[in-house]
MARFITOR-66514 format. One line per 4 residues: number of its first residue (from 1); for each residue x, y, z of C-alpha. Coordinates in pm, 1 decimal. Layout:
NUM = X,Y,Z ~ ...
! end
This chain:
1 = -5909.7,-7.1,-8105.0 ~ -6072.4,-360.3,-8148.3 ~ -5846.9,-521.4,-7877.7 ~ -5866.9,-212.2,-7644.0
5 = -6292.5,-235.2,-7664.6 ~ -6292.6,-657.6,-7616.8 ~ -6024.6,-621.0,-7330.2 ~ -6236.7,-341.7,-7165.5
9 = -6579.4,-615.7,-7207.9 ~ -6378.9,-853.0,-7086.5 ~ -6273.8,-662.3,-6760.1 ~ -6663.2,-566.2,-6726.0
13 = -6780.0,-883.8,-6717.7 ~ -6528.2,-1032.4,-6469.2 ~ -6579.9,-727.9,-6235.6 ~ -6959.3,-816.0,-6263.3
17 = -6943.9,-1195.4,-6234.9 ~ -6722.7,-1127.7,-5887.9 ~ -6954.1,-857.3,-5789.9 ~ -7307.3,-1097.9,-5855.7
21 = -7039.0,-1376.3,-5657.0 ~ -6963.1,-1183.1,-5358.6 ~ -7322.2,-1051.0,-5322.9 ~ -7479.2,-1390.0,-5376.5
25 = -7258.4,-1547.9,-5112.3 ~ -7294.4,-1282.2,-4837.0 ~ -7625.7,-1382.6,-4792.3 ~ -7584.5,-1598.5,-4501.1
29 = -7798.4,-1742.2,-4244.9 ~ -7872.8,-1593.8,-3896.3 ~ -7965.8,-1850.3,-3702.2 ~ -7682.9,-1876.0,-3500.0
33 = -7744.4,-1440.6,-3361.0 ~ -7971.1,-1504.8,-3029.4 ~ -8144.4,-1185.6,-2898.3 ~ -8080.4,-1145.0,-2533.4
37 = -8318.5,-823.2,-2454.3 ~ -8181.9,-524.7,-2399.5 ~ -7914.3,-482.7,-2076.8 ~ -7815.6,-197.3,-1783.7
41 = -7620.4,20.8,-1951.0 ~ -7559.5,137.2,-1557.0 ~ -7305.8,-21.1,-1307.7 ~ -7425.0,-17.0,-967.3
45 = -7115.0,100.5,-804.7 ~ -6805.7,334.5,-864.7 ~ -6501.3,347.8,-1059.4 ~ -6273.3,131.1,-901.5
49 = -6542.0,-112.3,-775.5 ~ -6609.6,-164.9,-1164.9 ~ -6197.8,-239.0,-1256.0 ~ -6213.1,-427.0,-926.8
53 = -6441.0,-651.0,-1072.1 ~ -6261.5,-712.0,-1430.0 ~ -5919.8,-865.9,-1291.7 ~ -5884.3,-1006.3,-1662.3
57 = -5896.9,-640.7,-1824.5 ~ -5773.7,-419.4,-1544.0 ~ -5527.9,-527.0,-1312.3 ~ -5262.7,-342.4,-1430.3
61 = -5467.6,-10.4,-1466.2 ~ -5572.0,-93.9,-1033.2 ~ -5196.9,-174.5,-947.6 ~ -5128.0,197.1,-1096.6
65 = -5392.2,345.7,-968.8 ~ -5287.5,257.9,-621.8 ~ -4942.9,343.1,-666.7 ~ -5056.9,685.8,-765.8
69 = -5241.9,675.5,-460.8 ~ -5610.4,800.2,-716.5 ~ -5858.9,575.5,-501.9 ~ -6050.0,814.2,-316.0
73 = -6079.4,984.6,-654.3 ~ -6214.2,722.9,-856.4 ~ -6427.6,543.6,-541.0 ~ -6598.7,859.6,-407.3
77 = -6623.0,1108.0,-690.7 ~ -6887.4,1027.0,-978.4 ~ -6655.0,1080.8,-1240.5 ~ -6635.7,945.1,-1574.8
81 = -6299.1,752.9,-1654.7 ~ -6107.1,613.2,-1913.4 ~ -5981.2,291.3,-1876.3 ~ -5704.1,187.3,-2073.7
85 = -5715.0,-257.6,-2075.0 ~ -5410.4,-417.4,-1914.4 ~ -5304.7,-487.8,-2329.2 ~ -5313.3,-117.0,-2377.1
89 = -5061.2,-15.1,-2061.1 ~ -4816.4,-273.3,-2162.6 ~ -4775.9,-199.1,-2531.5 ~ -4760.6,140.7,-2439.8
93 = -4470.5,72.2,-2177.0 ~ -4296.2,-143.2,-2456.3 ~ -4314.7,143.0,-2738.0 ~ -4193.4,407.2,-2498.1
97 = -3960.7,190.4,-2357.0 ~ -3843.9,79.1,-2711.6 ~ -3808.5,501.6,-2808.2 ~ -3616.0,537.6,-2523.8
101 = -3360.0,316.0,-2486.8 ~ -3338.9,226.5,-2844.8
! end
């Protein structure tokens, strides 16, 4: 019962040690966050001139959508769209690729 009582203090006061550790060393400077004011949350233009304009994140997702012939769709609707990231497509064309002919 002895041993069971000074493990059990012992586990305490580790536990509380980390825990006063890990909350004195969170507390970290700032100084390196800069505000920049608040921005558009609006883009002034449509769908496609938007993924147009992102070459890094959506070339892939354009490339489809003009093989699926969904430009008039997506340049004069106002529609909201999801746009999966060039990262996204491929993985997904590698897993279903990899369940098929695997």
């Amino acid at each position: 019962m002895i041993m069971k009582n000074s493990g059990r203090k012992i586990f305490l006061g580790m536990f509380a040690l980390l825990l006063v550790t890990f909350s004195l060393g969170s507390c970290n400077s700032d100084d390196y966050l800069v505000d920049g004011g608040k921005s558009n949350p609006y883009y002034e233009g449509n769908v496609m001139q938007y993924l147009e304009s992102r070459p890094d994140l959506f070339k892939d997702l354009v490339k489809i959508i003009k093989l699926t012939k969904w430009e008039n769709i997506l340049t004069n609707e106002d529609v909201t769209f999801f746009a999966p990231t060039d990262f996204t497509i491929t993985k997904s064309v590698d897993l279903m690729n990899s369940y098929l002919y695997n």
